[in-house]
N, CA, C and O of each residue as an XYZ file, in Angstrom:
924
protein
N       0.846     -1.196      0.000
C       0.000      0.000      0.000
C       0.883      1.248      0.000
O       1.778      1.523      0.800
N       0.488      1.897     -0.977
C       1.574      3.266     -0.881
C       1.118      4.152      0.431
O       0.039      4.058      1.018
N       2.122      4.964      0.717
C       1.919      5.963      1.766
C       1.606      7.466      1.463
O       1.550      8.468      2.177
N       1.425      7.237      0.138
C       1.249      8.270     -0.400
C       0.016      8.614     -0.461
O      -0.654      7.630     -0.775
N      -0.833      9.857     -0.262
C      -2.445     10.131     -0.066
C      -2.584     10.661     -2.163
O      -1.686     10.610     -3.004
N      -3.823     11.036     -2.309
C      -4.262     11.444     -4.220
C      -2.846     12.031     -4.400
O      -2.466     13.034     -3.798
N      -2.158     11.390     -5.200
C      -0.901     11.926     -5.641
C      -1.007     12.972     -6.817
O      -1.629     12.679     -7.839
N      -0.444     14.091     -6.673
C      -0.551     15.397     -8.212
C       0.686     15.169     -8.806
O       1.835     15.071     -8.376
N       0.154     15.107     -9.924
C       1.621     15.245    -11.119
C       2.903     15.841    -10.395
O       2.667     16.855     -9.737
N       4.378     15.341    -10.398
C       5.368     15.941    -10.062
C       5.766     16.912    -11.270
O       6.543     16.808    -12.219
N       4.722     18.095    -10.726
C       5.687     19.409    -11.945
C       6.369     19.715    -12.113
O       6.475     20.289    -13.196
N       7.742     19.629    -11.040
C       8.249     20.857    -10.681
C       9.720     19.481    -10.862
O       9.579     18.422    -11.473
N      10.832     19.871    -10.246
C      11.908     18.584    -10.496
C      11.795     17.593     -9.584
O      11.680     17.761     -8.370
N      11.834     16.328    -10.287
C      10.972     15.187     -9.870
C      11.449     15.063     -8.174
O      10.635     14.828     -7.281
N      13.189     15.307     -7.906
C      13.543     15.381     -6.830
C      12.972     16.392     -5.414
O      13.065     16.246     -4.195
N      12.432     17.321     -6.197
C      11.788     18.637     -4.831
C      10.634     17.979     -4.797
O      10.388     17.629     -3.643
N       9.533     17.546     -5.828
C       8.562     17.582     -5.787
C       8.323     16.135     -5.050
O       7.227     15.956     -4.519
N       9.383     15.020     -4.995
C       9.348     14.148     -4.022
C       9.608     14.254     -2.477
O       9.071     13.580     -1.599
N      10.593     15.292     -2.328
C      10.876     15.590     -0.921
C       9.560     16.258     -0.347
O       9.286     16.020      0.830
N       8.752     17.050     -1.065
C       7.607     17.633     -0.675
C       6.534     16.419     -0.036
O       5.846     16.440      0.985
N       6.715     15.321     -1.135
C       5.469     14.266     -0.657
C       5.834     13.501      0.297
O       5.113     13.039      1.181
N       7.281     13.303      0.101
C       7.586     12.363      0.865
C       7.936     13.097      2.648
O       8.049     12.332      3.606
N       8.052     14.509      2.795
C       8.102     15.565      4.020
C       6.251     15.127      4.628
O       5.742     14.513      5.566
N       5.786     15.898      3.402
C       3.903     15.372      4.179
C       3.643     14.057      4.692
O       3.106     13.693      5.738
N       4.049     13.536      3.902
C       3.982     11.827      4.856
C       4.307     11.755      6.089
O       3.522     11.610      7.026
N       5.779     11.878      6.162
C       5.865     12.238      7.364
C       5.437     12.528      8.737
O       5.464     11.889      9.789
N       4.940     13.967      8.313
C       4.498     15.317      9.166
C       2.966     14.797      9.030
O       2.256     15.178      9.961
N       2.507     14.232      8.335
C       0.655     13.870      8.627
C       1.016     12.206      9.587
O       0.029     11.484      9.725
N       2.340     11.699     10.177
C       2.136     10.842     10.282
C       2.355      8.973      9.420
O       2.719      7.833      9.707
N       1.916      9.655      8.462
C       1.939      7.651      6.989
C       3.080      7.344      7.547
O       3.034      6.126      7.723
N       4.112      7.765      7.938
C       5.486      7.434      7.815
C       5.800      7.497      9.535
O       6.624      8.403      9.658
N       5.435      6.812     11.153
C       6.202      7.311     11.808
C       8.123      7.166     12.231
O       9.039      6.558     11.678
N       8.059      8.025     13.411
C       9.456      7.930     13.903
C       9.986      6.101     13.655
O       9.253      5.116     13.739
N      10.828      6.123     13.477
C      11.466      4.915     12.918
C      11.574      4.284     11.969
O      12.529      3.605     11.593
N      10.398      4.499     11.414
C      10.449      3.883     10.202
C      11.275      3.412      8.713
O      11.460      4.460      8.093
N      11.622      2.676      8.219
C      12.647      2.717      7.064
C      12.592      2.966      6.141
O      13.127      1.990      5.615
N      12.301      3.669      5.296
C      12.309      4.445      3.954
C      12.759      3.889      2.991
O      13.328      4.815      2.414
N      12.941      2.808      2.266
C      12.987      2.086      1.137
C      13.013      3.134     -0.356
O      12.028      3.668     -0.864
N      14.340      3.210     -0.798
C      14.536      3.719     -1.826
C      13.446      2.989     -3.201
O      12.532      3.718     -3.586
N      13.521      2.303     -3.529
C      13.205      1.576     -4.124
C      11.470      1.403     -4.354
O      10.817      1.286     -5.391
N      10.991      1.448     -2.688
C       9.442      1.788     -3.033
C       9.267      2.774     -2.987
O       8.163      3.148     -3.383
N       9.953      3.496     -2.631
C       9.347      5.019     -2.749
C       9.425      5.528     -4.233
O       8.699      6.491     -4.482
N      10.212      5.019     -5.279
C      10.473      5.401     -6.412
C       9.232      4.588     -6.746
O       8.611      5.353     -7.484
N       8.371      3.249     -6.602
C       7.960      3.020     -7.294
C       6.243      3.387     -6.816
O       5.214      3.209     -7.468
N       6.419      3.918     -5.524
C       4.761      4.059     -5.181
C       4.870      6.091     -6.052
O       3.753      6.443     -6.431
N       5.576      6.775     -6.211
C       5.887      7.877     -7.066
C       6.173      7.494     -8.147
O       6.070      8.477     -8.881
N       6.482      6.631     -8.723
C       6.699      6.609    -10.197
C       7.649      7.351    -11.049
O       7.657      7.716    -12.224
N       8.706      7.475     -9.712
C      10.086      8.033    -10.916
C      11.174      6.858    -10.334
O      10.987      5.974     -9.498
N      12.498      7.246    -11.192
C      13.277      6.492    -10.668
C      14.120      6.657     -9.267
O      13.755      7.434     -8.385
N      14.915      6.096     -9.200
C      15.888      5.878     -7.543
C      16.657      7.224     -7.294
O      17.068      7.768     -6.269
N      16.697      7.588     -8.780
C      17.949      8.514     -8.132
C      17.492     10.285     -7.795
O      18.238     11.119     -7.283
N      16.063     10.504     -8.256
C      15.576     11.644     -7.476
C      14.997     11.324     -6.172
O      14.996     12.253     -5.364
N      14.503     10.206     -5.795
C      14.066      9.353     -4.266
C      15.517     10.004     -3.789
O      15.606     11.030     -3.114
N      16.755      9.128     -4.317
C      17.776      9.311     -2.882
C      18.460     10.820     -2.757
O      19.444     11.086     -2.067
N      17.798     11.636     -3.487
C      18.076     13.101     -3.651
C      17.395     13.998     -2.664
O      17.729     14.916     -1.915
N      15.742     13.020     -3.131
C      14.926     13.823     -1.947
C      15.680     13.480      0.044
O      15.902     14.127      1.067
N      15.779     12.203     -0.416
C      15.998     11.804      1.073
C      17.229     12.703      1.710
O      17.248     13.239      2.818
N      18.429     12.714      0.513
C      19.359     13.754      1.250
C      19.253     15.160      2.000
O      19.875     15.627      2.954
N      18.035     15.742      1.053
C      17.350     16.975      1.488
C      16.706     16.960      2.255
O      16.671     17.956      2.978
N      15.708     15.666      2.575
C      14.919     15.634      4.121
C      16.117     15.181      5.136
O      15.837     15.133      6.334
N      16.818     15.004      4.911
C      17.903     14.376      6.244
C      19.311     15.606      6.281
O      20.448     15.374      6.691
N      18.766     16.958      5.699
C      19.629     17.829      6.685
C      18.622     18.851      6.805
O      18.905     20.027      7.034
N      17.264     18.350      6.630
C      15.953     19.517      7.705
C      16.087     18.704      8.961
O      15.604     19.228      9.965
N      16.712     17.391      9.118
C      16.542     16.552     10.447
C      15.264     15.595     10.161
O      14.869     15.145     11.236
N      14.609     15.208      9.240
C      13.007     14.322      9.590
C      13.957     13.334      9.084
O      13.190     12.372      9.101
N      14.974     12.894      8.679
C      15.452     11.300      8.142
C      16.613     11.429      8.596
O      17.039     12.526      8.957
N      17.291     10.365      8.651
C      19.060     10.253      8.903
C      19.402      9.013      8.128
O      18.471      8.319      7.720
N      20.315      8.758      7.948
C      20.892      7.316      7.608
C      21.902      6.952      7.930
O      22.971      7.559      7.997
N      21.580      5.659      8.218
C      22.540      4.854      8.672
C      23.618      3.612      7.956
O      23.356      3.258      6.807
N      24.593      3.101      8.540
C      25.415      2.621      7.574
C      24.594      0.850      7.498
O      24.213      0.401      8.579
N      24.388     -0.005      6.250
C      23.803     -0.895      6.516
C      22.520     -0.846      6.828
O      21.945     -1.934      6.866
N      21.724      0.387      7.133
C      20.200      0.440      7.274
C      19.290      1.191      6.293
O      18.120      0.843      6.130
N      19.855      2.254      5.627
C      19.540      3.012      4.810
C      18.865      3.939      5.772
O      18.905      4.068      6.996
N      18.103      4.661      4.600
C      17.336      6.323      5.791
C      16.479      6.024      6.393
O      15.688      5.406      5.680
N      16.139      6.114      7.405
C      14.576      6.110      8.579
C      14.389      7.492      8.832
O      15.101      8.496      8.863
N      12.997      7.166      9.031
C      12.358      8.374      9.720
C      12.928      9.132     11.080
O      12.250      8.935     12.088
N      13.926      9.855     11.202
C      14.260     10.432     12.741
C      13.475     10.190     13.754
O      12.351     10.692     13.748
N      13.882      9.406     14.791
C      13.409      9.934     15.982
C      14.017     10.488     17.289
O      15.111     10.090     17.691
N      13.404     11.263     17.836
C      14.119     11.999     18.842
C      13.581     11.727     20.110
O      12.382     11.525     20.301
N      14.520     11.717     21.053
C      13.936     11.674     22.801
C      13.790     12.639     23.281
O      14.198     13.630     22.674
N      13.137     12.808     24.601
C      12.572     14.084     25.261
C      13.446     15.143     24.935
O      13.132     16.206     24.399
N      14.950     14.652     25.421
C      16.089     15.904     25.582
C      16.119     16.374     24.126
O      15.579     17.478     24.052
N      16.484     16.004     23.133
C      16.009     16.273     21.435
C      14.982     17.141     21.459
O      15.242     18.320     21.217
N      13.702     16.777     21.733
C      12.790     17.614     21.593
C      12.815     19.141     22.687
O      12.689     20.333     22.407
N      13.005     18.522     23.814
C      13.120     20.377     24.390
C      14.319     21.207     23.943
O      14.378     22.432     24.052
N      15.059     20.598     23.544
C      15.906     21.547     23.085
C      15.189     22.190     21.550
O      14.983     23.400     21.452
N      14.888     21.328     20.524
C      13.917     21.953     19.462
C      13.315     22.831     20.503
O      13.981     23.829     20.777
N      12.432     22.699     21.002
C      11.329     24.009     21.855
C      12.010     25.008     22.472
O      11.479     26.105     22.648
N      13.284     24.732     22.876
C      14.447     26.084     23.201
C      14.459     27.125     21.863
O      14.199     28.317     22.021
N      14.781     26.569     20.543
C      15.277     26.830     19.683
C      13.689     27.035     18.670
O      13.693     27.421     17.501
N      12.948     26.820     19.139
C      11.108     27.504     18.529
C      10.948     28.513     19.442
O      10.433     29.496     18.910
N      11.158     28.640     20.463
C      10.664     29.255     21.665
C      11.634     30.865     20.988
O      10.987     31.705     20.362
N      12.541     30.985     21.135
C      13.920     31.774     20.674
C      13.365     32.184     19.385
O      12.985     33.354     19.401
N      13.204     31.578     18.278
C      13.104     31.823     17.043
C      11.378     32.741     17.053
O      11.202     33.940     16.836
N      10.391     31.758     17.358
C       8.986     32.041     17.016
C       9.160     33.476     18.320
O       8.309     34.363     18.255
N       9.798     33.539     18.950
C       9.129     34.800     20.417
C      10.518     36.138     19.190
O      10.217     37.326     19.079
N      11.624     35.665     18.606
C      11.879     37.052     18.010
C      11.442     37.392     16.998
O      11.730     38.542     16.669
N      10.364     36.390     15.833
C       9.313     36.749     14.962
C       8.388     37.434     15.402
O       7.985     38.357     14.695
N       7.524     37.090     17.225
C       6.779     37.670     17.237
C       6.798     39.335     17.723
O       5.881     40.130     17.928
N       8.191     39.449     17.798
C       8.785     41.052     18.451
C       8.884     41.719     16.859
O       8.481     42.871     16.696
N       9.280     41.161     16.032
C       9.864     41.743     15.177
C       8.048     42.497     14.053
O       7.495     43.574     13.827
N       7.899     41.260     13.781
C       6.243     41.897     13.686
C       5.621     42.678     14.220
O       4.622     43.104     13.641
N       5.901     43.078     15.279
C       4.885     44.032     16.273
C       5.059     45.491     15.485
O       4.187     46.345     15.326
N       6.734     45.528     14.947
C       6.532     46.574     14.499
C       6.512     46.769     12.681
O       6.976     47.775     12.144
N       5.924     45.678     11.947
C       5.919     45.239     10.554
C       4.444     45.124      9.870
O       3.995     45.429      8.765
N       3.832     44.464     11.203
C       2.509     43.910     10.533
C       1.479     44.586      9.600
O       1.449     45.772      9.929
N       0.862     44.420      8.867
C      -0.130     45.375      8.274
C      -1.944     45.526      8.676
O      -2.771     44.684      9.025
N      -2.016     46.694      8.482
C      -3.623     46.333      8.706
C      -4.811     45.322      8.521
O      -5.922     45.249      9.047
N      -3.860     44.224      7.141
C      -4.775     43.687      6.646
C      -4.607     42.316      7.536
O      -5.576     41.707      7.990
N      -3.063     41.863      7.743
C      -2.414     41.064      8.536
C      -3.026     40.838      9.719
O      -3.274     39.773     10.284
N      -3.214     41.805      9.990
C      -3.947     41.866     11.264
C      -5.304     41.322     11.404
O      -5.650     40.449     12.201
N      -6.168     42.045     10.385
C      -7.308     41.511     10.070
C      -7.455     40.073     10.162
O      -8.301     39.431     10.783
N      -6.337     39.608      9.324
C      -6.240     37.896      9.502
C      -6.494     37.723     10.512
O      -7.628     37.450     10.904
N      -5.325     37.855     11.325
C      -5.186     36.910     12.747
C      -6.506     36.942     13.389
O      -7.055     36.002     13.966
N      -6.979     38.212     13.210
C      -8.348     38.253     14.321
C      -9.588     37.512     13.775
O     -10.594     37.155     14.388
N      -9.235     37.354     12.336
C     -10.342     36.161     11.820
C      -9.745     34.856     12.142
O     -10.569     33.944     12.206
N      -8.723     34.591     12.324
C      -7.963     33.348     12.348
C      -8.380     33.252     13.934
O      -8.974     32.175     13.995
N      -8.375     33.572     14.661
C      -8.903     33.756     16.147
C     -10.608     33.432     16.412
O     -11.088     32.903     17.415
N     -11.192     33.820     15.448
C     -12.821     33.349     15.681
C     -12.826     32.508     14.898
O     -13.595     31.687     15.398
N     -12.464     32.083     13.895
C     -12.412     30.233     13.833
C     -12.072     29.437     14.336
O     -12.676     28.365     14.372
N     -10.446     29.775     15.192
C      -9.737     28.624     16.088
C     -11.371     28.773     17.220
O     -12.093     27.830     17.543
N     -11.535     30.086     17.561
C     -13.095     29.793     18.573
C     -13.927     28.648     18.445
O     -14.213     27.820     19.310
N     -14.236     28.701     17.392
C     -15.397     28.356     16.530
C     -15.185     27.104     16.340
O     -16.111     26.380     15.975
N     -13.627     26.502     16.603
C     -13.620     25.173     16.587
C     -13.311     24.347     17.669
O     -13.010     23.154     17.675
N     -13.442     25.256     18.710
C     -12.730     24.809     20.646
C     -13.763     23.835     20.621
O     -13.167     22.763     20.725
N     -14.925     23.624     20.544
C     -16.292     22.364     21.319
C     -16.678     21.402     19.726
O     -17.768     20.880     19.487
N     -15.638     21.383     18.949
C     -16.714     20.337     17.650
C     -15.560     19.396     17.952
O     -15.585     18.317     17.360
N     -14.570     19.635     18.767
C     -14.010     17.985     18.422
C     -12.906     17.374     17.338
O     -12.200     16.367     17.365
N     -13.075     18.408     16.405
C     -12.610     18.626     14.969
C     -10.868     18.995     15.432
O     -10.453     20.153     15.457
N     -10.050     17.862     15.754
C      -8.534     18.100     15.805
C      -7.624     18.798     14.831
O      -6.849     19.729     15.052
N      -7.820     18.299     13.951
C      -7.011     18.403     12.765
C      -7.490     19.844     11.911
O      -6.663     20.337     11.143
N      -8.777     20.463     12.062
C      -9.417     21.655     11.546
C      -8.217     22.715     12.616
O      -7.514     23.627     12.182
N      -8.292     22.244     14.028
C      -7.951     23.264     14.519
C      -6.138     23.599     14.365
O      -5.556     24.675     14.500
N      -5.550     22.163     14.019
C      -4.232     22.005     13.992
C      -3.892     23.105     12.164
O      -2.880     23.683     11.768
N      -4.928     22.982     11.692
C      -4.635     23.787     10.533
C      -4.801     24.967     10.714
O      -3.839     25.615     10.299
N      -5.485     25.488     11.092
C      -6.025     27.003     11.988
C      -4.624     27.441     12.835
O      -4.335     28.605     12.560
N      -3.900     26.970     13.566
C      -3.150     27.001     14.159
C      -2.196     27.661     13.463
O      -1.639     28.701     13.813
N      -1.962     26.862     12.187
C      -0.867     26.732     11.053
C      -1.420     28.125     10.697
O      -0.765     29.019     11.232
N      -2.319     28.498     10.035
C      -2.660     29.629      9.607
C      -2.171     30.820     10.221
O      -1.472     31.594      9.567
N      -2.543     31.105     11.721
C      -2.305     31.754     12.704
C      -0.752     32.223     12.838
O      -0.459     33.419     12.809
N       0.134     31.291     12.973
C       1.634     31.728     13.492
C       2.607     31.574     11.847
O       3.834     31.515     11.923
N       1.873     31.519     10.373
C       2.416     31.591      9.690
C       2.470     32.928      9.249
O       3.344     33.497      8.596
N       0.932     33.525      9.903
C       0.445     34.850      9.470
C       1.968     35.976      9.820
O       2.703     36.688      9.136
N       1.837     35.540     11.510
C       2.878     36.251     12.068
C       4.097     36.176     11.532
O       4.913     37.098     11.546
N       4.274     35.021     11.013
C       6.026     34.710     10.318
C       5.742     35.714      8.916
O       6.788     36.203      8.490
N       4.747     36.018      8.296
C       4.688     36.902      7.053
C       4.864     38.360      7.149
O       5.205     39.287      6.415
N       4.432     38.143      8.540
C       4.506     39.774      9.047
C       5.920     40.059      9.175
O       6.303     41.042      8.541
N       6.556     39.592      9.672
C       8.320     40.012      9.808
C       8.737     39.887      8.581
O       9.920     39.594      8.751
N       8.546     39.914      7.407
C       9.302     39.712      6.390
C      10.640     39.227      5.926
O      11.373     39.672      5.043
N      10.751     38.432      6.556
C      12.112     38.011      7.003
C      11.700     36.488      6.449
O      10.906     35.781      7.070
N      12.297     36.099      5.286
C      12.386     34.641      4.470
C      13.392     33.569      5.513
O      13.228     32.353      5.617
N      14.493     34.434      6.252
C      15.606     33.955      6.267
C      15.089     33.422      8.022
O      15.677     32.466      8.528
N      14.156     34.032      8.672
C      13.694     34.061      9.798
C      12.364     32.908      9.470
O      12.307     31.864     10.120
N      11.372     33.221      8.443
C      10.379     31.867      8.362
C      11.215     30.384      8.130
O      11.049     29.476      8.945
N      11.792     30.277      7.382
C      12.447     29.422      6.775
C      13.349     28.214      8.082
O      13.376     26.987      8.182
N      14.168     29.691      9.137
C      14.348     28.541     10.523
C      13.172     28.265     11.249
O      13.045     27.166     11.791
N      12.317     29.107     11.325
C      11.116     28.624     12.042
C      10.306     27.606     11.677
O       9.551     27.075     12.492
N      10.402     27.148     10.119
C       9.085     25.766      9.822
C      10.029     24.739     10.202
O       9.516     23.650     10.461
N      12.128     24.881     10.363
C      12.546     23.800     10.672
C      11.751     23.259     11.915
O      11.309     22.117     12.032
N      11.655     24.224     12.769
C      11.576     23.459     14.068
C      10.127     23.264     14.436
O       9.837     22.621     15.444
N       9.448     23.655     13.864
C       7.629     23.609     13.714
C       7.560     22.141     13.562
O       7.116     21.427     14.461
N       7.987     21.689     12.452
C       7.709     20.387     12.001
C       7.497     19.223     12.168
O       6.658     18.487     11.650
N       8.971     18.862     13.582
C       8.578     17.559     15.014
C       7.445     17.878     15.548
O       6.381     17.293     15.349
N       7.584     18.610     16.094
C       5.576     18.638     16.691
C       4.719     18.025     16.040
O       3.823     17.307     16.482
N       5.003     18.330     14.772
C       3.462     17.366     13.866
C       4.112     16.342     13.524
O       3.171     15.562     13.379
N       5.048     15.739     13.278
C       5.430     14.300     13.556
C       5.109     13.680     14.515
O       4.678     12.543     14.319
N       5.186     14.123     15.711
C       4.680     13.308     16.973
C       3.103     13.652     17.514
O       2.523     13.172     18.488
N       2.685     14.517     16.666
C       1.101     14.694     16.746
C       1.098     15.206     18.145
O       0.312     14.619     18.887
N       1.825     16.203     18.692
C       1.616     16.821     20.150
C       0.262     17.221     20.077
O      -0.367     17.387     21.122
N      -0.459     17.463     18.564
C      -1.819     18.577     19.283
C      -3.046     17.480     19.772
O      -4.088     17.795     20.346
N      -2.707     16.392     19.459
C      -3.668     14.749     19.780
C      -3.504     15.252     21.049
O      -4.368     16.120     21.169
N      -2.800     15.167     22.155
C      -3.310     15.476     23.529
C      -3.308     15.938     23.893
O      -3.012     15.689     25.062
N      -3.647     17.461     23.501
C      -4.000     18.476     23.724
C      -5.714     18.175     24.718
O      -6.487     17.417     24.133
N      -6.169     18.699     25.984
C      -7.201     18.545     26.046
C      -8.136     20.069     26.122
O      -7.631     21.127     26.499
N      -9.040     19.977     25.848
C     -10.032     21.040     25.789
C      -9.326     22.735     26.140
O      -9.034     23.732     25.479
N      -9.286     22.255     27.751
C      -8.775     23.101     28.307
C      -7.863     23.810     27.778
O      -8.159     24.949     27.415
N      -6.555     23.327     27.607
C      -5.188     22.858     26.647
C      -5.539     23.743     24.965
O      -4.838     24.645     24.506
N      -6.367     23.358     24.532
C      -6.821     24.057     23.560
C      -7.533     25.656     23.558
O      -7.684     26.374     22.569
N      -7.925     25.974     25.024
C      -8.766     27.041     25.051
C      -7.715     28.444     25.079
O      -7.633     29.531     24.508
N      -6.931     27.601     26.210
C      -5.536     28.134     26.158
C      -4.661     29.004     25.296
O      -4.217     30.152     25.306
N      -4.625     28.068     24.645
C      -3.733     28.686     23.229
C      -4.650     29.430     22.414
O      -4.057     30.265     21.732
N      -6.037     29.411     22.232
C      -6.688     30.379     21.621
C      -6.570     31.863     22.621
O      -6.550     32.867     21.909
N      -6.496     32.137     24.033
C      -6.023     33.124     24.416
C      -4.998     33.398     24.341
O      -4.846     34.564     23.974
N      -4.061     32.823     24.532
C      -2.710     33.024     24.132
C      -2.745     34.197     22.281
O      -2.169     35.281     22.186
N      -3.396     33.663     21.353
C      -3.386     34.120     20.019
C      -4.181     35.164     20.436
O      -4.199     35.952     19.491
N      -4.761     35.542     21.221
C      -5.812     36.541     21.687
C      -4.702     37.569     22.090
O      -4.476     38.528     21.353
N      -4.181     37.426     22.962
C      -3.245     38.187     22.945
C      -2.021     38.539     22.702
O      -1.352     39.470     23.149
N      -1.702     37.439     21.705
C      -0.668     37.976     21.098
C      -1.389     39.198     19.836
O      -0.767     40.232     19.595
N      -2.151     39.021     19.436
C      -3.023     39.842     18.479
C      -3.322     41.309     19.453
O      -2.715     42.304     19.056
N      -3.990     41.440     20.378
C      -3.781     42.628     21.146
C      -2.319     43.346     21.288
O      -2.304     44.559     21.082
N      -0.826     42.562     21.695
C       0.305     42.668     21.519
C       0.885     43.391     20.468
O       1.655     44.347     20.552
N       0.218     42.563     18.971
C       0.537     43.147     17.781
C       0.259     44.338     17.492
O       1.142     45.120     17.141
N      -1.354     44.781     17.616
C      -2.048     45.761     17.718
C      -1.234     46.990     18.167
O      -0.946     47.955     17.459
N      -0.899     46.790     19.507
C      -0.210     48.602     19.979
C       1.167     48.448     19.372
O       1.750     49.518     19.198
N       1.746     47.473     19.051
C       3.279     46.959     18.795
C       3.747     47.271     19.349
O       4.323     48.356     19.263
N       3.806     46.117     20.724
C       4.688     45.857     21.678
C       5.376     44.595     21.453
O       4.979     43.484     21.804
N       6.422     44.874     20.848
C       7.236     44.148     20.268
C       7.743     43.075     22.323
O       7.674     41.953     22.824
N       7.996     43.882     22.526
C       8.316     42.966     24.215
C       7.272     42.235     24.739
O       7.850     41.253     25.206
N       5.697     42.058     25.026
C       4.857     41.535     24.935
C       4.830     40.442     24.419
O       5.023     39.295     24.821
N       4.467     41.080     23.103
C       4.097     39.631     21.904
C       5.309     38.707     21.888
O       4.989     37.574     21.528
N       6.479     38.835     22.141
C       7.900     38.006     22.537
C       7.355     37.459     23.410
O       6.587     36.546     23.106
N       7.513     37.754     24.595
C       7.205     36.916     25.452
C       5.938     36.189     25.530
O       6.070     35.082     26.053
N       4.805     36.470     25.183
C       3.328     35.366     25.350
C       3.652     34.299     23.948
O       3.123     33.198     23.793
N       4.471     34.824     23.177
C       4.511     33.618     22.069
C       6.045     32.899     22.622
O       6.398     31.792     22.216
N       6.594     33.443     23.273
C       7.426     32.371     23.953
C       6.649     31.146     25.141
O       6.858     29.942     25.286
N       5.553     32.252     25.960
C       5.168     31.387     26.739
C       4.111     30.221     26.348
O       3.796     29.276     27.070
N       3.530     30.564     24.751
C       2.721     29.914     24.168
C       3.234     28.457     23.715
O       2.613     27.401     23.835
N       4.582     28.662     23.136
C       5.482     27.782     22.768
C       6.118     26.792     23.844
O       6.583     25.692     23.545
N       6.079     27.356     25.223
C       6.614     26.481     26.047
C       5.536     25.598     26.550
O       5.873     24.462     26.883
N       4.013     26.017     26.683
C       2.884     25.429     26.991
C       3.584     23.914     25.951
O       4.347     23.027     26.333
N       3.022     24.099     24.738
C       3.134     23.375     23.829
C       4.347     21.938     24.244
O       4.086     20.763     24.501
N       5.379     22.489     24.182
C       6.346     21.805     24.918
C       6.195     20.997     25.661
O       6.632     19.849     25.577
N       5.295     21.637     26.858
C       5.353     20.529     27.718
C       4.121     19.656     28.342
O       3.838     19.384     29.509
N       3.393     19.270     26.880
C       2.312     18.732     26.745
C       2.867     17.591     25.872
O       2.501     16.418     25.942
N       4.187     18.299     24.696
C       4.519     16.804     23.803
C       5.301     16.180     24.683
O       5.140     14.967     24.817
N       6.289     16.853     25.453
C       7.749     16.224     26.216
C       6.914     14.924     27.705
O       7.489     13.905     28.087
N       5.690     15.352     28.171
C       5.358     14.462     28.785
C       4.499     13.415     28.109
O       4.167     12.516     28.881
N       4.191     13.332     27.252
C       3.418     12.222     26.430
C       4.667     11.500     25.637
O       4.594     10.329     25.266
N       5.655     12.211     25.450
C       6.831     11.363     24.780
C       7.224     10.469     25.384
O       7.148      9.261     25.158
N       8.107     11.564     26.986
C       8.464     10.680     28.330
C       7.645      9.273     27.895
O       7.948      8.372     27.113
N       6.470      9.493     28.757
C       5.448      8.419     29.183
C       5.203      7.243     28.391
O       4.841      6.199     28.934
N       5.446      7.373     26.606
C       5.473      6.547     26.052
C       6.752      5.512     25.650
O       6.856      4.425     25.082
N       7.788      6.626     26.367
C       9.423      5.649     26.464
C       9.484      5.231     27.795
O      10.654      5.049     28.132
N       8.732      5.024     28.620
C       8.733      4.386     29.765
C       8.838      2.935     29.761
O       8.213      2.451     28.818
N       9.348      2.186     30.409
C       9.408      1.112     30.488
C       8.402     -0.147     30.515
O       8.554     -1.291     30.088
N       7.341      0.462     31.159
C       5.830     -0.327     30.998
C       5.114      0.388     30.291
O       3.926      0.170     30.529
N       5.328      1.366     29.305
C       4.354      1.391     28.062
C       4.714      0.819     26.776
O       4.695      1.395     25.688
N       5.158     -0.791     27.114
C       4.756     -2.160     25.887
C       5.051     -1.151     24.755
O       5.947     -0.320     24.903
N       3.972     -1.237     23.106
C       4.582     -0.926     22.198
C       4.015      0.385     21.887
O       3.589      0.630     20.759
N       3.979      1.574     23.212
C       3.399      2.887     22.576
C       4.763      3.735     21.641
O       4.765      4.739     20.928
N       5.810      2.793     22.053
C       6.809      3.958     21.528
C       6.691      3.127     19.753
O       7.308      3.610     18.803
C-alpha cells in the first residue's frame, strides 16, 4: 500500500517535488518515527526512478526528519525528550523574536487575519474537529512569520515547527489545553495591535513552552518502560 495520499503530477523537479510528498507523509504521520524508507518503493509508489528518491531523502535528512545509517539506509528520525526540548528552546527563541519583530511590521490587513484566524480557532474549541484546529493554528503563526518579512527568519522557524506534527503533540491536547492557546493568540493579536514588540515576545514564547510541555510528557510516558509498544 503506498503511503502516499491522491498523488498530483510531479511538476516541478521530480527530486523537490518528491521531498515535498515524501516531508507530508511524514508530518501527517503515513510514515512514523522509525520507520525505514525504502529507496526503491518510494520510487515506485511515485513513479520516478531511484535517483531523485535518494536526492529527496538527502534533502529531508539535513531539515533533520530522516538520517541514515550505515547498513540500514534512511529512517524516519526519531528523537527523545532531551532532542525535543531543546527543538522548543530553539522555537521558543526563534517564534518569540518573529513575534517582536512583527509588532513593528505587521499590516492592517495582517492583522485583520489573525483576528479572523482567532474566531475560527473559537469556533472550533467544542466540535471535536482536531485536525481543523491544527490547521487554523498553522494559519495563525504563519500569518505572524509573514509579518516580519524576514524569508531567512520563516524558513528557521518551519525547521523546528515540524517535530511537533510528527509526533502529533496537538492529539493530547485537552479542551482546556486548547482554550488556552486560543487566548494566548488573543493576545498575542492585542500585543501586535499597539506593537509591543516585548509583549508579543514573550506570550509567544510562553505559548510555545505550553506546547512543549504537553509533547515532552506524552513522549516521556510513552518511552517508559511499561508502556509495551506505545513507543
Amino acid at each position: 500500500m503506498s503511503i502516499f495520499e491522491a498523488q498530483t503530477p510531479l511538476s516541478r523537479t521530480a527530486a523537490a517535488a518528491a521531498a515535498d510528498l515524501i516531508r507530508q507523509a511524514i508530518v501527517d504521520g503515513r510514515v512514523p518515527p522509525g520507520h525505514r524508507l525504502k529507496e526503491e518503493e518510494l520510487a515506485q509508489q511515485l513513479g520516478i526512478s531511484r535517483t531523485p528518491v535518494r536526492e529527496a531523502l538527502l534533502v529531508l535528512q539535513s531539515e533533520g526528519l530522516v538520517e541514515a545509517a550505515p547498513n540500514r539506509g534512511a529512517t524516519v528520525r526519531a528523537y527523545d525528550t532531551a532532542d525535543l526540548e531543546e527543538m522548543y528552546e530553539l522555537r521558543a527563541l526563534l517564534e518569540g523574536h518573529a513575534a517582536g519583530r512583527a509588532a513593528s511590521r505587521v499590516t492592517p490587513d495582517q492583522l485583520a487575519q489573525l483576528r479572523e484566524s482567532c474566531t475560527r480557532f473559537e469556533g472550533l474549541l467544542d466540535g471535536g474537529d482536531v485536525q481543523a484546529l491544527v490547521l487554523e493554528n498553522a494559519v495563525f503563526h504563519e500569518t505572524i512569520l509573514e509579518a516580519t518579512s524576514s524569508e531567512r527568519l520563516r524558513a528557521m522557524v518551519r525547521q523546528v515547527i515540524a517535530l511537533p506534527l510528527v509526533y502529533k503533540s496537538y492529539v493530547w491536547y485537552s479542551p482546556a489545553q486548547a482554550s488556552a492557546s486560543y487566548h494566548c493568540h488573543l493576545q498575542l493579536v492585542k500585543a501586535l495591535e499597539r506593537g509591543d514588540a516585548q509583549r508579543a515576545e514573550l506570550v509567544m514564547r510562553e505559548h510555545v513552552y505550553e506546547a512543549r510541555d504537553v509533547l515532552v510528557a506524552h513522549v516521556g510516558a510513552s518511552a517508559a518502560p511499561d508502556a509495551g509498544d506505545a513507543t
